[in-house]
PyMOL CGO cylinders between C-alpha atoms (Angstrom):
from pymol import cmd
from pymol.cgo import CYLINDER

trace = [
    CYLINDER, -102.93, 140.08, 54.56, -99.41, 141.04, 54.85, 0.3, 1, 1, 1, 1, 1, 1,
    CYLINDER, -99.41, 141.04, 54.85, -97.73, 142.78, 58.25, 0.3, 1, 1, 1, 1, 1, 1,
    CYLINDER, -97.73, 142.78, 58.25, -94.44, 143.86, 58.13, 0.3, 1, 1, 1, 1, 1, 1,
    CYLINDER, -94.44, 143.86, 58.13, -92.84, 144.82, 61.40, 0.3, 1, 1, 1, 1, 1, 1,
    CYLINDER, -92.84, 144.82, 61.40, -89.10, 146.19, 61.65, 0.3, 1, 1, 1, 1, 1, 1,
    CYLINDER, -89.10, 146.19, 61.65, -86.60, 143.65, 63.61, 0.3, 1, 1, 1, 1, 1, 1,
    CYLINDER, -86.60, 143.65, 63.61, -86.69, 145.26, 66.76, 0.3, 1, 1, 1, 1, 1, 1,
    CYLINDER, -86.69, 145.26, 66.76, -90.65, 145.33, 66.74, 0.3, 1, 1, 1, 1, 1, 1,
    CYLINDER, -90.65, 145.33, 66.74, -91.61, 141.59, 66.38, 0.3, 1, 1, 1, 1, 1, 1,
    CYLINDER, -91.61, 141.59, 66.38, -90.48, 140.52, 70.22, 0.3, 1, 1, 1, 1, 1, 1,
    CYLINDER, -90.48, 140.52, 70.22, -92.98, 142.85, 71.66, 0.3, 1, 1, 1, 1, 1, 1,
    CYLINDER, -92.98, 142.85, 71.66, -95.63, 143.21, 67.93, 0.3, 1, 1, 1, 1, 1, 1,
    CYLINDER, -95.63, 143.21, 67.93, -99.16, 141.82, 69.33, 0.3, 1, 1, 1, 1, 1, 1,
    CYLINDER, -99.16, 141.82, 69.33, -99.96, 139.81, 66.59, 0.3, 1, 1, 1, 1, 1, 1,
    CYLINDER, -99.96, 139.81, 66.59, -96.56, 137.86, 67.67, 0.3, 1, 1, 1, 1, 1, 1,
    CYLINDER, -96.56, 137.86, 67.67, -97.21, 138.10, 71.06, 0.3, 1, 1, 1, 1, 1, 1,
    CYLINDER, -97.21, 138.10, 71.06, -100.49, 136.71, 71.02, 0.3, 1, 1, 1, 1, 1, 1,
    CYLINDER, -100.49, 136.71, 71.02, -99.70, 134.03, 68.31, 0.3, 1, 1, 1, 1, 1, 1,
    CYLINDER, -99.70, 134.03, 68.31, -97.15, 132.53, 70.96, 0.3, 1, 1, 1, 1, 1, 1,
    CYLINDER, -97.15, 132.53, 70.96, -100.23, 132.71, 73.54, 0.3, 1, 1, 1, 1, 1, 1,
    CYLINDER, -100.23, 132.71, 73.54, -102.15, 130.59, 71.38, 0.3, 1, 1, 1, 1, 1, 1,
    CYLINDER, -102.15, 130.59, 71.38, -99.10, 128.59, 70.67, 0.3, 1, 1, 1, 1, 1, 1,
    CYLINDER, -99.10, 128.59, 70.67, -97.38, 128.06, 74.16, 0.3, 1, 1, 1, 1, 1, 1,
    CYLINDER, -97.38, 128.06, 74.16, -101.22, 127.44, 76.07, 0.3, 1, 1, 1, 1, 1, 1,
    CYLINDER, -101.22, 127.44, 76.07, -103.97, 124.93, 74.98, 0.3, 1, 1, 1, 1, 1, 1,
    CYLINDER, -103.97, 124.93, 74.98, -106.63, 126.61, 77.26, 0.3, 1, 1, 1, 1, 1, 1,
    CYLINDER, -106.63, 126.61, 77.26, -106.70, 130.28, 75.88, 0.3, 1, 1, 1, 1, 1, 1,
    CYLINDER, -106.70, 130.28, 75.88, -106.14, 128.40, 72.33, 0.3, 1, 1, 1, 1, 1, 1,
    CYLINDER, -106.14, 128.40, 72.33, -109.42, 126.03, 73.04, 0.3, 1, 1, 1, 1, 1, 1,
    CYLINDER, -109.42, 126.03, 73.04, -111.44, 129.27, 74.07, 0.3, 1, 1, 1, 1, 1, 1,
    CYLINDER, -111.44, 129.27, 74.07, -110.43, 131.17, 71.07, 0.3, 1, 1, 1, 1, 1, 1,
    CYLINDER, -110.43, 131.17, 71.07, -111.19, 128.71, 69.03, 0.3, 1, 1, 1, 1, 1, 1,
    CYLINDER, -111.19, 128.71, 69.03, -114.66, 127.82, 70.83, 0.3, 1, 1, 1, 1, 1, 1,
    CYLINDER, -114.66, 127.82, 70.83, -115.47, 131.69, 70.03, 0.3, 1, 1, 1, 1, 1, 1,
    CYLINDER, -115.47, 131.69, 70.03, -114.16, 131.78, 66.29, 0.3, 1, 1, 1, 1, 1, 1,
    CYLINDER, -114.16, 131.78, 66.29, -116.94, 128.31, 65.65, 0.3, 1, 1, 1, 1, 1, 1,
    CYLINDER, -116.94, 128.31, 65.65, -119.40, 129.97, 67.98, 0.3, 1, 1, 1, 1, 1, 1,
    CYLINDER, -119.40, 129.97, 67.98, -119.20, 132.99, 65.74, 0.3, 1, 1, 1, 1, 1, 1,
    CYLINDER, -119.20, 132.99, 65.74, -119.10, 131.63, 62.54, 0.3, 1, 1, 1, 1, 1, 1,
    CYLINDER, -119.10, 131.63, 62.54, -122.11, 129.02, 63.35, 0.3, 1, 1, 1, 1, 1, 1,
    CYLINDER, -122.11, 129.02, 63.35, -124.06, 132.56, 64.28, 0.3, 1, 1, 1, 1, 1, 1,
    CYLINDER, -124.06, 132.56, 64.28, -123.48, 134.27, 60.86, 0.3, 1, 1, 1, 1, 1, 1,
    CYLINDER, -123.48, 134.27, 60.86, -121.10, 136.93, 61.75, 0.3, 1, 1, 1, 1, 1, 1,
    CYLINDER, -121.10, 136.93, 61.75, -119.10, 137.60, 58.92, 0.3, 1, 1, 1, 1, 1, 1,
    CYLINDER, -119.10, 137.60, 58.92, -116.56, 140.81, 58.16, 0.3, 1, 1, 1, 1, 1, 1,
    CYLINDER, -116.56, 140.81, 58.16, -116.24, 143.30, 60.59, 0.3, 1, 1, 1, 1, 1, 1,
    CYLINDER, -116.24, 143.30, 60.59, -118.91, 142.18, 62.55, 0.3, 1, 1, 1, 1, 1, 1,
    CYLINDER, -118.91, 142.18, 62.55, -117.07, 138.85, 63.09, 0.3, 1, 1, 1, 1, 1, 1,
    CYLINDER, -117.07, 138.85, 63.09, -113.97, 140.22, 63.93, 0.3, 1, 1, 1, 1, 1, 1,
    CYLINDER, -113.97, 140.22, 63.93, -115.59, 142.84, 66.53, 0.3, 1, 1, 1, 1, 1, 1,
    CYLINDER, -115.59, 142.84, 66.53, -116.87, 139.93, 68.41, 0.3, 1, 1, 1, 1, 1, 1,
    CYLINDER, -116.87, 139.93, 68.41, -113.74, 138.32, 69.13, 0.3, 1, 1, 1, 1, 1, 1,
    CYLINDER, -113.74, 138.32, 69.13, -112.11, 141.69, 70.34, 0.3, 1, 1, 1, 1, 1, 1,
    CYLINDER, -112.11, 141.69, 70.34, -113.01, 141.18, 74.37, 0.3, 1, 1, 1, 1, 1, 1,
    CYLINDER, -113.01, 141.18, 74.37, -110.96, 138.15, 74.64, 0.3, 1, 1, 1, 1, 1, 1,
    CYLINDER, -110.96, 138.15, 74.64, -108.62, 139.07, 71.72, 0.3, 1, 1, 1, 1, 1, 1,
    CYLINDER, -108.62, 139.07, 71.72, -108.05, 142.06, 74.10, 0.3, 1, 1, 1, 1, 1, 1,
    CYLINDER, -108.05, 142.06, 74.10, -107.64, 139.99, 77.53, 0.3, 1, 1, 1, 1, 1, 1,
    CYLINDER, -107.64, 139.99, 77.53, -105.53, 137.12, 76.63, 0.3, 1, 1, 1, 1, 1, 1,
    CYLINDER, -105.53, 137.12, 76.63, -103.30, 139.70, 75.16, 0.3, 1, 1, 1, 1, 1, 1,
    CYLINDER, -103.30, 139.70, 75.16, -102.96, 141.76, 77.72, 0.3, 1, 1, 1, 1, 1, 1,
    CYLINDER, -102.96, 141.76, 77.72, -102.20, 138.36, 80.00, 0.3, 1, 1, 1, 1, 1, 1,
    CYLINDER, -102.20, 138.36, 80.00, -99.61, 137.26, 77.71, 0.3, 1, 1, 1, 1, 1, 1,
    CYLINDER, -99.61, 137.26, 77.71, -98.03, 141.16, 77.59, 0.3, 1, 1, 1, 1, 1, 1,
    CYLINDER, -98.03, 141.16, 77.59, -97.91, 141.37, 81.22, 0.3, 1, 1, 1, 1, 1, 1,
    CYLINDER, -97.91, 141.37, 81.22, -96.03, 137.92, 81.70, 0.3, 1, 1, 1, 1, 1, 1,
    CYLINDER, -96.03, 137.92, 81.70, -93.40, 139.64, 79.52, 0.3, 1, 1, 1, 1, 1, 1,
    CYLINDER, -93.40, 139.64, 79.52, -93.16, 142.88, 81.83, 0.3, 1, 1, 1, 1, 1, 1,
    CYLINDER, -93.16, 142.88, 81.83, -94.92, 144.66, 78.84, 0.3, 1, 1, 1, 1, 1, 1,
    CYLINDER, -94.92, 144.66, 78.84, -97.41, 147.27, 78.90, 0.3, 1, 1, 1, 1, 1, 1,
    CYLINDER, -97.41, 147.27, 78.90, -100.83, 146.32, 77.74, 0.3, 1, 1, 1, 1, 1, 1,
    CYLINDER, -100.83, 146.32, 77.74, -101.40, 147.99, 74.33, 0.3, 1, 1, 1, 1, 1, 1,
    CYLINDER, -101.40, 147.99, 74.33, -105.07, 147.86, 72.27, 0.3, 1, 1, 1, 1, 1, 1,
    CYLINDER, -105.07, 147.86, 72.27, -104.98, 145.28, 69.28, 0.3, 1, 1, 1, 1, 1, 1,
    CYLINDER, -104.98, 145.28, 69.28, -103.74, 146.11, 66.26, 0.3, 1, 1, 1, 1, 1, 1,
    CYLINDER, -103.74, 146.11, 66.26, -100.90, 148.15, 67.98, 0.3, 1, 1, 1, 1, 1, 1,
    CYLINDER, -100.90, 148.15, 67.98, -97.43, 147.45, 68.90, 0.3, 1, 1, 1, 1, 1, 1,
    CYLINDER, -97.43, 147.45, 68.90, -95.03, 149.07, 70.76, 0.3, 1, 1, 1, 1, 1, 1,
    CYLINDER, -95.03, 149.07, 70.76, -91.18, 148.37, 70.35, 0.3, 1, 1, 1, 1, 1, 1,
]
cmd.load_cgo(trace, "trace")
């Protein structure tokens, strides 16, 4: 899958912010990834897989927006 963001959208674009989340913090990292095994042992696949991760998707995004001074935003959108 390709995203293509303008240059003055990828500071504030989620998937960038919450790539450097991951990146810059082993504990929301090691609970994300906990999830994405937990899931995939349980047989989610597709949408269904994806839906599952959306609640903490959703709130270490918002955590990494608001150390920013951003607005929290739902996934999938980005404000510039």
């Amino acid at each position: 899958m390709l995203h293509v963001f303008t240059e003055s959208a990828w500071p504030t674009c989620n998937q960038r912010v919450f790539r450097d989340k991951l990146d810059q913090d082993e504990a929301p990292r090691r609970r994300y990834g906990e999830l994405r095994i937990m899931l995939a042992a349980s047989g989610l696949i597709g949408r269904a897989y994806t839906a599952a991760k959306l609640d903490l998707i959703q709130e270490l995004l918002d955590e990494e927006r608001a150390s920013r001074g951003l607005a929290p935003v739902p996934p999938g959108r980005s404000r510039a």
